[in-house]
C-alpha positions as CSV (number, residue, x, y, z in Angstrom):
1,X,14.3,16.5,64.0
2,X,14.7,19.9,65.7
3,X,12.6,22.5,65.4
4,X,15.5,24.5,63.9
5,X,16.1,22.0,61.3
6,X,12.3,21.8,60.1
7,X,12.4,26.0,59.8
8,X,15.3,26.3,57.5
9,X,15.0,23.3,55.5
10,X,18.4,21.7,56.6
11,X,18.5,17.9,58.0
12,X,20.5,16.0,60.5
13,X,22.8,13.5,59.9
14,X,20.6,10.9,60.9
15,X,17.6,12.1,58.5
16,X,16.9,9.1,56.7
17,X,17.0,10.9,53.5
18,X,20.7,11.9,53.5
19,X,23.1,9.4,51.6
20,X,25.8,7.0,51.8
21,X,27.1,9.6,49.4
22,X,26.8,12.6,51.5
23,X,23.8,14.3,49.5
24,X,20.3,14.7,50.3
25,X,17.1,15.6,48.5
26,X,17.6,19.3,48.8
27,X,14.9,21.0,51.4
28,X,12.4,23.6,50.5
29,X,13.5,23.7,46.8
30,X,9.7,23.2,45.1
31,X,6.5,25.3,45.6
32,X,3.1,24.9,44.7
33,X,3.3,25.3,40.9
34,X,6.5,22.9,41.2
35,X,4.1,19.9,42.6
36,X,1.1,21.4,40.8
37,X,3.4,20.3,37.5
38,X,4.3,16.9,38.6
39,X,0.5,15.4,39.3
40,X,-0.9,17.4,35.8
41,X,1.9,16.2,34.2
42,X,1.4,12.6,35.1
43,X,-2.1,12.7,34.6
44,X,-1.5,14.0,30.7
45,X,-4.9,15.9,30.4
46,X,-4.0,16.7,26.6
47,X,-3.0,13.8,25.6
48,X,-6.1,12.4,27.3
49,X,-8.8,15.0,25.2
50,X,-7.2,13.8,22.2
51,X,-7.4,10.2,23.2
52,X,-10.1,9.5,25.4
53,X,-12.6,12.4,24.6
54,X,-13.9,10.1,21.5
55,X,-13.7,6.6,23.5
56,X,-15.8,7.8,26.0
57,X,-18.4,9.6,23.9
58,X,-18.8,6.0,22.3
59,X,-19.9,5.0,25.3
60,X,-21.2,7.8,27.2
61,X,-22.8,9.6,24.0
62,X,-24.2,12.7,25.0
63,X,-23.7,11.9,28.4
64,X,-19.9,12.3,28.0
65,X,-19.6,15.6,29.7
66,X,-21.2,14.2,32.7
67,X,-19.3,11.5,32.9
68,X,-16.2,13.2,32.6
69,X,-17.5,15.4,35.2
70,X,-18.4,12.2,38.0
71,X,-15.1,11.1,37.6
72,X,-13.7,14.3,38.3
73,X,-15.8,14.2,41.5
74,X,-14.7,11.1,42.2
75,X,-11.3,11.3,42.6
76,X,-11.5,14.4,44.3
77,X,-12.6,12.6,46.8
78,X,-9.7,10.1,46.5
79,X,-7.5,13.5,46.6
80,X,-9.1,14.7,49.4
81,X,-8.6,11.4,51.7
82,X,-4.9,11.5,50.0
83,X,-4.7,15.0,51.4
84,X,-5.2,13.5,55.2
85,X,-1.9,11.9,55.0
86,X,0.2,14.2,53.5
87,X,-0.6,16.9,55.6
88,X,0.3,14.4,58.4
89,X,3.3,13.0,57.1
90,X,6.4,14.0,55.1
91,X,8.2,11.4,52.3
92,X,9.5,10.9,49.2
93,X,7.9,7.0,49.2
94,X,4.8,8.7,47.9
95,X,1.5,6.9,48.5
96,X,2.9,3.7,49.5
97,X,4.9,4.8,51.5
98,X,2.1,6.7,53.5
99,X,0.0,3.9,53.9
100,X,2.6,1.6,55.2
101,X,2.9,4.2,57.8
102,X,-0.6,4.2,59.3
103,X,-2.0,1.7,58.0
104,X,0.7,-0.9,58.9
105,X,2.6,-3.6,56.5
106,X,-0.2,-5.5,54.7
107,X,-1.9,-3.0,52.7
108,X,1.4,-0.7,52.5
109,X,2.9,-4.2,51.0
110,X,0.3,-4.9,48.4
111,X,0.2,-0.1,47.4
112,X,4.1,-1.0,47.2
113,X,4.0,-4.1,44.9
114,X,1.6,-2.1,42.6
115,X,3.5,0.7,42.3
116,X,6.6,-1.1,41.8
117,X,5.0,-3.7,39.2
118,X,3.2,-0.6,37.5
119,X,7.3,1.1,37.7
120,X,8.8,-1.7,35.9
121,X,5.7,-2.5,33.2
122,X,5.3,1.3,32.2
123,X,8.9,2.4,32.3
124,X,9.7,1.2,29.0
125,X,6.4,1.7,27.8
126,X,6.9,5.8,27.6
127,X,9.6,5.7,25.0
128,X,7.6,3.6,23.1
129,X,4.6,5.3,22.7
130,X,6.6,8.7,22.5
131,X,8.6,7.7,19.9
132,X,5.7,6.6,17.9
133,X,4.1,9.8,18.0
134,X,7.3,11.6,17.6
135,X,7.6,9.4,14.2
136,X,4.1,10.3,12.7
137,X,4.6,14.2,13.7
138,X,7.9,14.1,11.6
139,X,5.6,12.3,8.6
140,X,2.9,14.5,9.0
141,X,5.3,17.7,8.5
142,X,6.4,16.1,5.1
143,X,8.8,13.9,5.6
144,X,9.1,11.4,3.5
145,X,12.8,9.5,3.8
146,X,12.5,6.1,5.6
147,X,11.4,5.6,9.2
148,X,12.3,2.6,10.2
149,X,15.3,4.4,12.5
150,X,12.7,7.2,13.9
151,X,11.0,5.1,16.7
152,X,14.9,3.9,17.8
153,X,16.4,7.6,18.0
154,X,13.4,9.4,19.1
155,X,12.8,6.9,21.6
156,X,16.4,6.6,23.2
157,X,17.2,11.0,23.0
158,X,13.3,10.9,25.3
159,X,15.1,8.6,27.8
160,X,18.4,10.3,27.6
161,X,16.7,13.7,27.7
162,X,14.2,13.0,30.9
163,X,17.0,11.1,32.7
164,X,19.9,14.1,32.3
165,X,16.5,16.6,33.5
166,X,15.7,14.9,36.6
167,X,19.1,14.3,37.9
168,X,19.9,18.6,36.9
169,X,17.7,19.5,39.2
170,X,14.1,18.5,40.3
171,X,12.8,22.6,40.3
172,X,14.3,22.6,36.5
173,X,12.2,19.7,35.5
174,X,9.2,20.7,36.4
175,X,9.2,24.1,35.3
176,X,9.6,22.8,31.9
177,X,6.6,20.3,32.7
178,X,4.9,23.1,33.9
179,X,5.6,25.2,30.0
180,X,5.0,21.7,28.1
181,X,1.2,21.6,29.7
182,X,0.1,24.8,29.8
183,X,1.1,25.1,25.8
184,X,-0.4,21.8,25.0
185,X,-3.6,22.7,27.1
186,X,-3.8,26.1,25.6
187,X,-4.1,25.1,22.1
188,X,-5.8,22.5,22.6
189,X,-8.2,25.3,24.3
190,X,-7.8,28.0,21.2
191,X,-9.4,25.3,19.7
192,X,-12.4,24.9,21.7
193,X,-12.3,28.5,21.3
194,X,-13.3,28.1,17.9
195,X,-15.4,25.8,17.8
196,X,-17.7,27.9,20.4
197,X,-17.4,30.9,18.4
198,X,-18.6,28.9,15.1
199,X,-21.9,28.1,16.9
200,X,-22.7,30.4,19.0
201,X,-26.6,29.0,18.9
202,X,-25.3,25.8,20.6
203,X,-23.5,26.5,23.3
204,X,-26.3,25.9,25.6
205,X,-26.6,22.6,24.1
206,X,-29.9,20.8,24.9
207,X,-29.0,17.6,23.9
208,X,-26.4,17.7,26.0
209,X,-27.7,19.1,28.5
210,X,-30.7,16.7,28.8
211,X,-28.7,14.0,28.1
212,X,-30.7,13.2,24.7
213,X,-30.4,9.5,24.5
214,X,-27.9,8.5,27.4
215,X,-29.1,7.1,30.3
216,X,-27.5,6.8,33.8
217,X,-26.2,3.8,32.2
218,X,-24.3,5.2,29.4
219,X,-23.1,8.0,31.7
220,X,-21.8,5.3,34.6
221,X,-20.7,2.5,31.9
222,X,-18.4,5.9,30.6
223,X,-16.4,6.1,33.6
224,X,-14.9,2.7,32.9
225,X,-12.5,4.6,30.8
226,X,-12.7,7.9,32.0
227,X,-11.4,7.1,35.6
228,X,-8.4,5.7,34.2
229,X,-7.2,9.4,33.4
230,X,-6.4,10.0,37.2
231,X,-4.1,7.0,38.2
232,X,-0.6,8.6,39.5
233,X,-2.8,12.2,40.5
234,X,-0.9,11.6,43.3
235,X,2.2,11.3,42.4
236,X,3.2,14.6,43.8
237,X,3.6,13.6,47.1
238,X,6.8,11.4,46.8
239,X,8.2,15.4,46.2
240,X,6.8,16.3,49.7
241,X,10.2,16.1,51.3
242,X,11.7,19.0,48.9
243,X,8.5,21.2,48.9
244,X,8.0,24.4,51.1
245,X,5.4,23.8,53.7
246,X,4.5,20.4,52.8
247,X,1.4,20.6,54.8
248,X,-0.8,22.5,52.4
249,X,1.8,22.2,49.3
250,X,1.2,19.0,48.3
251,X,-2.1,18.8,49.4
252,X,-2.9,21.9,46.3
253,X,-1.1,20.3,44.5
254,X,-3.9,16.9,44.6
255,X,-6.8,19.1,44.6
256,X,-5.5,21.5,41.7
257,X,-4.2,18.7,39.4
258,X,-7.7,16.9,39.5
259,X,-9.6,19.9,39.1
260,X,-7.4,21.2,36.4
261,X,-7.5,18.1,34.9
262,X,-11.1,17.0,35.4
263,X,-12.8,20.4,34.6
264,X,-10.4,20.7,31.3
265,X,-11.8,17.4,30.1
266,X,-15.3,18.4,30.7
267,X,-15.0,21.2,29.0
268,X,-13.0,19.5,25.7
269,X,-15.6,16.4,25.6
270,X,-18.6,19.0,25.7
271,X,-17.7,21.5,22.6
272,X,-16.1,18.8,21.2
273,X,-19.3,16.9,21.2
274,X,-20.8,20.2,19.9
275,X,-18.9,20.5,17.3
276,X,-19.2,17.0,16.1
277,X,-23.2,17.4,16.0
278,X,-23.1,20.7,14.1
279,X,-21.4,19.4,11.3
280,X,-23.4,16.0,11.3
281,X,-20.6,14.1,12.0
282,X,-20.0,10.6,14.5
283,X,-17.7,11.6,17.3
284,X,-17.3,8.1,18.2
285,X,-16.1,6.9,14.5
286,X,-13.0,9.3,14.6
287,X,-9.5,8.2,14.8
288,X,-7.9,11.6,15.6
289,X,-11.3,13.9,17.1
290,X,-8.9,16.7,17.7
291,X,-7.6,16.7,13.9
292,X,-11.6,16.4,12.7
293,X,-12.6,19.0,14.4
294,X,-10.0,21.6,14.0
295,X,-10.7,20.9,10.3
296,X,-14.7,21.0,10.5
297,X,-14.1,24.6,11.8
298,X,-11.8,25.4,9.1
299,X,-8.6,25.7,11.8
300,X,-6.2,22.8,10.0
301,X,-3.5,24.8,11.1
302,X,-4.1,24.2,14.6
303,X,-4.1,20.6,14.6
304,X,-0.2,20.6,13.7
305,X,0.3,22.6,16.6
306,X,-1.8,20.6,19.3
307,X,-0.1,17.2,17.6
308,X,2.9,19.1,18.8
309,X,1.8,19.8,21.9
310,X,0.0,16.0,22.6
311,X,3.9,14.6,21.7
312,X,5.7,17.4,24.1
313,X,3.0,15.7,26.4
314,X,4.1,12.7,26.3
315,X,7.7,13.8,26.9
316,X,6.4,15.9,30.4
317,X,4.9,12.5,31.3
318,X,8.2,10.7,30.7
319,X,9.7,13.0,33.1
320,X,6.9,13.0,35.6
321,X,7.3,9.1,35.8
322,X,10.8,9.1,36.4
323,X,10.8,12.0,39.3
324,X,7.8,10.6,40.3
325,X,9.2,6.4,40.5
326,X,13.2,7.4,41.5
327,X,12.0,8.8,44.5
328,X,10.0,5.4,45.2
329,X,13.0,3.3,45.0
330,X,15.1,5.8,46.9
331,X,12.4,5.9,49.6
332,X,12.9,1.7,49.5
333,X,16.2,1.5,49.4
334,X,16.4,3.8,52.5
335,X,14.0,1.6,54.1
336,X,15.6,-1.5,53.6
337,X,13.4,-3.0,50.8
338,X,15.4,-2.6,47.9
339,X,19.6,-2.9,47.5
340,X,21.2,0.0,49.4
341,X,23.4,0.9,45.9
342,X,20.2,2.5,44.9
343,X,20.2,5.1,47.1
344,X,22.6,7.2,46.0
345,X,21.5,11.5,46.4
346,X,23.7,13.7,44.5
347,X,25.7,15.6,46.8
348,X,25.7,19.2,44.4
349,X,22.0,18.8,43.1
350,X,20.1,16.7,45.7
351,X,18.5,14.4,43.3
352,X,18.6,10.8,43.7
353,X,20.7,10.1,41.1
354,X,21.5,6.1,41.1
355,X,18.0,5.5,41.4
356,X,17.3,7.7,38.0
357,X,20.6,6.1,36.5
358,X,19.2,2.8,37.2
359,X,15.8,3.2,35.9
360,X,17.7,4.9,33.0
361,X,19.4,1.6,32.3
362,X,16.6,-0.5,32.4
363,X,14.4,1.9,30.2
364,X,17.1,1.8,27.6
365,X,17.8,-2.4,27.5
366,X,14.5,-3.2,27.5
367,X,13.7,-0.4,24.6
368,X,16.5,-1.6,22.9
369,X,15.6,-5.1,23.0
370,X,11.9,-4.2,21.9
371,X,13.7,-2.2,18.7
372,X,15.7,-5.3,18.0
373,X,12.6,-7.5,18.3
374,X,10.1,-5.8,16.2
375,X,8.3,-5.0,19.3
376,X,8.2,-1.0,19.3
377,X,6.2,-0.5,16.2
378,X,2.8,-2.2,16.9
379,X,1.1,0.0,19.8
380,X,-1.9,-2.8,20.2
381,X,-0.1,-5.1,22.7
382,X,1.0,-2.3,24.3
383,X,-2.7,-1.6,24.7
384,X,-3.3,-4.3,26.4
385,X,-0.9,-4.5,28.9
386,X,-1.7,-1.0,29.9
387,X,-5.0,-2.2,30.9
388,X,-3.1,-4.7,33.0
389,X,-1.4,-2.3,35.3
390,X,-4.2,0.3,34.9
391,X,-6.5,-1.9,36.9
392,X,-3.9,-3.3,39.3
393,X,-3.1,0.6,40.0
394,X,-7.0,1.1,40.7
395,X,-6.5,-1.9,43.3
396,X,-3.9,0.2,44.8
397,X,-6.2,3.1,45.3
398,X,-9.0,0.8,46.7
399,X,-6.8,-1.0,49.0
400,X,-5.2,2.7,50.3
401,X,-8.6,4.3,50.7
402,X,-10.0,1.7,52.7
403,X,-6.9,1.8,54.7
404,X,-7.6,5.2,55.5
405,X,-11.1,5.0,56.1
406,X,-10.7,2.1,58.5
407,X,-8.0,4.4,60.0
408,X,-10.1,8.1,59.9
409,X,-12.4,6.3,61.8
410,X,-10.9,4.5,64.9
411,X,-7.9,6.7,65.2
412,X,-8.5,10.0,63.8
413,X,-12.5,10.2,64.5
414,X,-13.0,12.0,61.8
415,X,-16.6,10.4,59.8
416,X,-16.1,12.8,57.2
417,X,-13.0,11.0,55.7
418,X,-13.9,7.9,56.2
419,X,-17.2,8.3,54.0
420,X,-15.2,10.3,51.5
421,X,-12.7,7.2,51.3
422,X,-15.0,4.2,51.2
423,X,-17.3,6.7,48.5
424,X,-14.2,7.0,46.1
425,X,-13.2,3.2,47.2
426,X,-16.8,1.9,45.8
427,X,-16.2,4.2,42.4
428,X,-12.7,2.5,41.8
429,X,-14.1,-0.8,42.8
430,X,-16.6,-0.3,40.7
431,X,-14.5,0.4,37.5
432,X,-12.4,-3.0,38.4
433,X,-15.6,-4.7,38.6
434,X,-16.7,-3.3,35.2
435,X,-13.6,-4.5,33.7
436,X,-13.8,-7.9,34.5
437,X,-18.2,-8.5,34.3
438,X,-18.6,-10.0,32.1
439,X,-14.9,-11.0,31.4
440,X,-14.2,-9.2,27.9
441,X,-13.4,-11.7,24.7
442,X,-9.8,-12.8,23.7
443,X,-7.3,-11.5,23.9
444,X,-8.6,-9.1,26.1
445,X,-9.6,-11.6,28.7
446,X,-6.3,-13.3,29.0
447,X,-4.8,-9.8,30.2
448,X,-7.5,-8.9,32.7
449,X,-7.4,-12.6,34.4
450,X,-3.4,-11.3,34.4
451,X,-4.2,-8.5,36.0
452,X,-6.6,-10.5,39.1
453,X,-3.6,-12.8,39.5
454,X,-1.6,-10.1,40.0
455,X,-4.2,-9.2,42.7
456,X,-4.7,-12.5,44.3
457,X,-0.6,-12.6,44.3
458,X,0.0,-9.1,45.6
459,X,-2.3,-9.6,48.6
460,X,-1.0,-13.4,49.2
461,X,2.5,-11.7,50.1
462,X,1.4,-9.0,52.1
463,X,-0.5,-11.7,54.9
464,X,2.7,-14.0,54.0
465,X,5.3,-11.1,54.5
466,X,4.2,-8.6,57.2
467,X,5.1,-10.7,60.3
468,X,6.8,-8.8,63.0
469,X,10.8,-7.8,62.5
470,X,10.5,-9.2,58.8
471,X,11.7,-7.0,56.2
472,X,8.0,-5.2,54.8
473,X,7.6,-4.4,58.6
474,X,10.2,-1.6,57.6
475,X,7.6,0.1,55.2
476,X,6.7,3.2,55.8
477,X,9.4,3.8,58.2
478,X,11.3,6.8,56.1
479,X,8.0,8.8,56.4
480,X,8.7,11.8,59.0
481,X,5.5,13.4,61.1
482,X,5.0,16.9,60.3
């Protein structure tokens, strides 16, 4: 590409990112806060403090904070060896598609398989959960007709929505991610607020702060769950081909949506702790810790508007995924991997529009079948299988950051990225390992032996695959050299 074309944004014919349809992702159309939107808004950092905050005190206990506060480090670190790609390459295949490129077909097949496995498990798996939640906001308002049709609708208008927002136009959709976190975050934060105010005494919390009865056991053991926060931090980088100055846009973008993320939790899991304490109550026993402790401190009223803001969430999330996983298959389908149909860019908004149509499709069938089936009321399975491609994703980061440590160090000489990658390689490993010793008891066994399988499998076809010529030697192969 000339140097022409790289200054104002437009592309040859030949850019492997144009379409059989004459469109193209459009060029220079995101900024900072645009990315910055994507990664927060896959991560889900509210729906996380109202979820994981309690699970991790039960096993962290006062330790909590610190553990929220290693894993931030930790994939940091991850973000920061993520960074070394993208300011060297340009694509929409995201991380897969990066590692393919220097790395070379075997670990950019088994990064690939993840993702695509993780695509096709979770895609569904949104409307699900959303429509859930969506269904016990309406009945905690006061609505009291029958439900029985409010997992269905809400779930199918959340796919409808997400899919007719990405293909508007990528810069609309994440400016409305970008409104959906910062008002979920803030009231989540109002409420911290509070609770700080209402105990003014503890804020400098000794028990906390000396870690009163957690050990570096508890606070380790802790990031088992913790860590699983940041899968798909890095999801912003599939958006590197419409961003301004990719170089240093995307790599923000990783640094500010851990930090922002990591540092937010921290914060929540250590006043919420507080709070807990002051009024003698078991942070680990609650169901809903938000709810608790907005009425301990006597601010009900808030807990309607953070539920609000957890379910709008979950609704920026939906939409992260499917910017986030069209512009995966696109990147395939360019390359070869998957059919060519899939390819398709809009021609008047530069989104990859059959990619979101298909995923569309199959997010509707599959929810649809699940409705017919029974299967979208009961959130426990769905539990389970999360765990399933939460651990296969973690593989993915393992396999990529030893990829680029191998890589930092023969080609790239620089030590300081290869340490950083096989530091934040040991932490993930560490959380698989965790997982599985001692293998948990039934039915939580069955799914992580699933989830090694998937390992073994994913690995078996990347050695069987990556010959010469074959087809996953073309992985990778869309990414352009900045």
């Amino acid at each position: 590409m000339s140097q022409k074309a790289r200054t104002t944004g437009t592309t040859t014919s030949s850019s492997p990112f144009s379409s059989a349809d004459g469109g193209e992702l459009r060029r220079n159309a995101l900024g900072a806060v645009n990315l910055l939107a994507q990664s927060v808004a896959a991560l889900g950092p509210a729906a996380s403090a109202a979820v994981l905050v309690g699970l991790v005190a039960a096993l962290s206990g006062n330790g909590s904070w610190l553990t929220w506060l290693l894993a931030t480090l930790f994939a940091g670190l991850a973000a920061f060896c993520f960074s070394a790609l993208a300011r060297r390459y340009s694509t929409s295949g995201g991380l897969a598609s990066l590692v393919s490129k220097v790395g070379g077909a075997i670990p950019g097949t088994v990064v690939t398989l993840v993702i695509l496995v993780f695509g096709i498990g979770f895609a569904p798996f949104f409307a699900v959960v959303f429509g859930n939640y969506a269904r016990d906001y309406i009945v905690l308002l006061g609505y009291q007709g029958p439900t029985w049709w409010l997992v269905p609708a809400f779930g199918i208008l959340s796919i409808l929505f997400c899919a007719f927002l990405c293909l508007r136009d990528v810069a609309l959709s994440t400016r409305v991610m970008l409104v959906i976190e910062i008002g979920s975050m803030a009231a989540i934060l109002v409420l911290m607020g509070i609770t700080l105010a209402n105990h003014p005494d503890r804020i400098l919390d000794t028990e906390q702060l000396t870690l009163s009865g957690a050990g570096l056991y508890e606070v380790v053991f802790g990031l088992v769950l913790a860590m699983f926060m940041f899968i798909t931090f890095e999801s912003s980088i599939t958006l590197g081909r419409e961003a301004r100055t990719a170089q240093s846009t995307v790599t923000r973008s990783l640094y500010g949506s851990v930090l922002i993320s990591g540092l937010f939790l921290v914060l929540c899991s250590y006043v919420t702790t507080l709070g807990f304490a002051a009024d003698g109550a078991a942070l680990a026993e609650s169901f809903n810790p938000l709810g608790d402790l907005a009425a301990m401190e006597g601010a009900t009223w808030l807990s309607y508007v953070i539920q609000l803001g957890i379910v709008a969430g979950m609704l920026a999330g939906m939409v992260a995924f499917l910017t986030w996983m069209s512009r995966v298959v696109l990147s395939l389908s360019k390359e070869r991997i998957l059919p060519a149909a899939l390819g398709g860019v809009d021609r008047r908004h530069g989104t990859p529009r059959r990619a979101i149509f298909g995923i569309m499709v199959f997010q509707l069938v599959v929810f649809i079948v699940l409705c017919f089936t029974g299967g979208v009321q009961d959130l426990s399975l769905y539990g389970l299988v999360g765990s399933v491609f939460t651990l296969i994703y973690l593989f993915a980061y393992v396999v990529a950051l030893l990829t680029i440590a191998v890589v930092a160090a023969r080609r790239w000489h620089q030590p300081g990225i290869t340490v950083a990658a096989v530091v934040a390689a040991g932490a993930f490993g560490y959380v698989i390992y965790n997982s599985v010793v001692p293998l948990p008891a039934f039915p939580t066994g069955v799914f992580t032996l699933v989830a090694l399988g998937l390992m073994v499998l994913f690995v078996v076809v990347a050695l069987l695959g990556s010959r010469k010529g074959g087809l996953l030697s073309r992985l990778g192969s869309s990414s352009v050299e900045l």
